[in-house]
N, C-alpha and C positions, 0 to 999 in steps of 0.2 A: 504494500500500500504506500502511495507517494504523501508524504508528509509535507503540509505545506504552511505558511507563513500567514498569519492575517494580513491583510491589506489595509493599510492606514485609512482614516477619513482624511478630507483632504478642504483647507480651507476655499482654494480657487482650483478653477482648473489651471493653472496657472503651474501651482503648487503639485498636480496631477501630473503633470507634463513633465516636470523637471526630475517626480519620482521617476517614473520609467525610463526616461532618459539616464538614470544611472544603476537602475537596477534589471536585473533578469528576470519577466514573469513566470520562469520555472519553479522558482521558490514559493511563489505565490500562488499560481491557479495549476491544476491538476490538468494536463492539457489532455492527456489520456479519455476522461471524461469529457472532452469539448466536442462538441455538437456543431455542424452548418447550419447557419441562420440566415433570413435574410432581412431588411429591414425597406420596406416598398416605399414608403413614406417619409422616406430620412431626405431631405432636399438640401443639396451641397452648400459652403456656405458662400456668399458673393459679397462682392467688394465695387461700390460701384466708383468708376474712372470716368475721367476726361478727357473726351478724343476728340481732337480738333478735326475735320475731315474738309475737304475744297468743297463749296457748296454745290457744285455742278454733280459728284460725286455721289455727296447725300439724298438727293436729287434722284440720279439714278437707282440706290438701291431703293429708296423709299416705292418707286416705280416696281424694279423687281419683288419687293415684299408687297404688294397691294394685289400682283398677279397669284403671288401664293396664301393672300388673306390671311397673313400676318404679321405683327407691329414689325417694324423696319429692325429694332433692337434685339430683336428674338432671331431676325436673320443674321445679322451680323453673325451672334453667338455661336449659329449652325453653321457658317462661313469657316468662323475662325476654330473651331473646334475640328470639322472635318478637316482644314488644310492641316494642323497641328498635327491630329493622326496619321495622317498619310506622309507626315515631314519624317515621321519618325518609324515608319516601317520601310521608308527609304535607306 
């Protein structure tokens, strides 16, 4: 039987963060007993930025997201997410 360590409480996640970051969760969780999960409803976190773009530009995608019937900003996202992937299985 794996013996294992309680798991502190933890003021911040902050304070969460910096635990794992220096310790080994084998001490702590019995990985033996861990289960695949999955979580449908967990929505990534985002960070919203400022992108200057030539207006002629914004212009055109707002054109190309109006033909796909949705917000020009939700295209981008799908833009730049797909070139990202494909950057990187190059």
């Amino acid at each position: 039987m794996n013996k294992t360590r309680k798991i502190p409480k933890f003021k911040t996640e902050a304070d969460e963060r910096a635990f794992w970051e220096s310790h080994d969760s084998s001490e702590y969780v019995d990985w033996i007993k861990a289960q695949p999960t999955s979580f449908p409803n967990l929505k990534p976190s985002t960070k919203t930025i400022s992108l200057r773009l030539p207006e002629a530009l914004l212009d055109r995608i707002k054109i190309e997201a109006n033909k796909r019937d949705m917000p020009y900003q939700s295209l981008i996202k799908v833009w730049l997410a797909d070139d990202v992937e494909e950057s990187r299985r190059s």
